[in-house]
N, C-alpha and C positions, 0 to 999 in steps of 0.2 A: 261097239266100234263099227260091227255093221250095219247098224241102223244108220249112222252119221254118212257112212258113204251111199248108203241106198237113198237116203232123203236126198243126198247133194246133187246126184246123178237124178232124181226124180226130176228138180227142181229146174236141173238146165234141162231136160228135157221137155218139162213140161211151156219154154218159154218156146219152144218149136212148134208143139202139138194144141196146146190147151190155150185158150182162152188168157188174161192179161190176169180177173182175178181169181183164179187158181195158183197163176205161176204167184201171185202178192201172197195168196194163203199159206204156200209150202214155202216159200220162203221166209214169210214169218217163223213157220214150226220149226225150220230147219236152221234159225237163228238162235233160238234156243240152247241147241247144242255145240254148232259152229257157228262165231259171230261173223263172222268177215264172209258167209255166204250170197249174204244178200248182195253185198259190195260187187261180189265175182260176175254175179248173176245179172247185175245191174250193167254191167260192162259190158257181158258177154250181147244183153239184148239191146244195147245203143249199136253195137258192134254190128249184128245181124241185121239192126232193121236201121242203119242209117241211109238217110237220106239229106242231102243238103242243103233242101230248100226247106228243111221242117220248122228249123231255128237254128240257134247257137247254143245252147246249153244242153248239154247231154241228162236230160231228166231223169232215166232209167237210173244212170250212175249216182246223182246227186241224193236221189230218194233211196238208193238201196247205199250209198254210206250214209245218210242218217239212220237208218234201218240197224247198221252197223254197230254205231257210237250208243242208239239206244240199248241194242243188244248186250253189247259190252259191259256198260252201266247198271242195266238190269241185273247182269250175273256176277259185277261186283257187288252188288248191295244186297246179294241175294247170301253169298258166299259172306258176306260180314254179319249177316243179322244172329245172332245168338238162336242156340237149338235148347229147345223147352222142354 
């Protein structure tokens, strides 16, 4: 339980401090175990670094719900597959 909140807290922090693909790595990891982080994370860095002339599509957001829906997916099929 505190792994989930240390990664989550890593993860927004690292979209501050770190590099574009670090914060994509920990948020992969930390999809794993909460799916709808990426989503969070995704918003939160359209949020921080908008600008209005960049375009129209909030990219951060759209890439971290797919990031999401794959997560999701993942952990149902993982959670149905029969144990050997």
């Amino acid at each position: 339980m505190i792994r989930n909140g240390i990664l989550t807290i890593t993860t927004f922090i690292s979209v501050i401090l770190f590099p574009w693909p670090l914060t994509v790595l920990l948020a992969l990891i930390t999809s794993l175990y909460e799916p709808l982080v990426p989503l969070a994370v995704g918003l939160f860095a359209d949020t921080l670094f908008y600008v209005p002339q960049a375009g129209r599509f909030p990219i951060c957001t759209l890439l971290g719900f797919l990031t999401s829906v794959m997560a999701v997916f993942v952990r149902r099929q993982l959670r149905a597959s029969p144990v050997r």
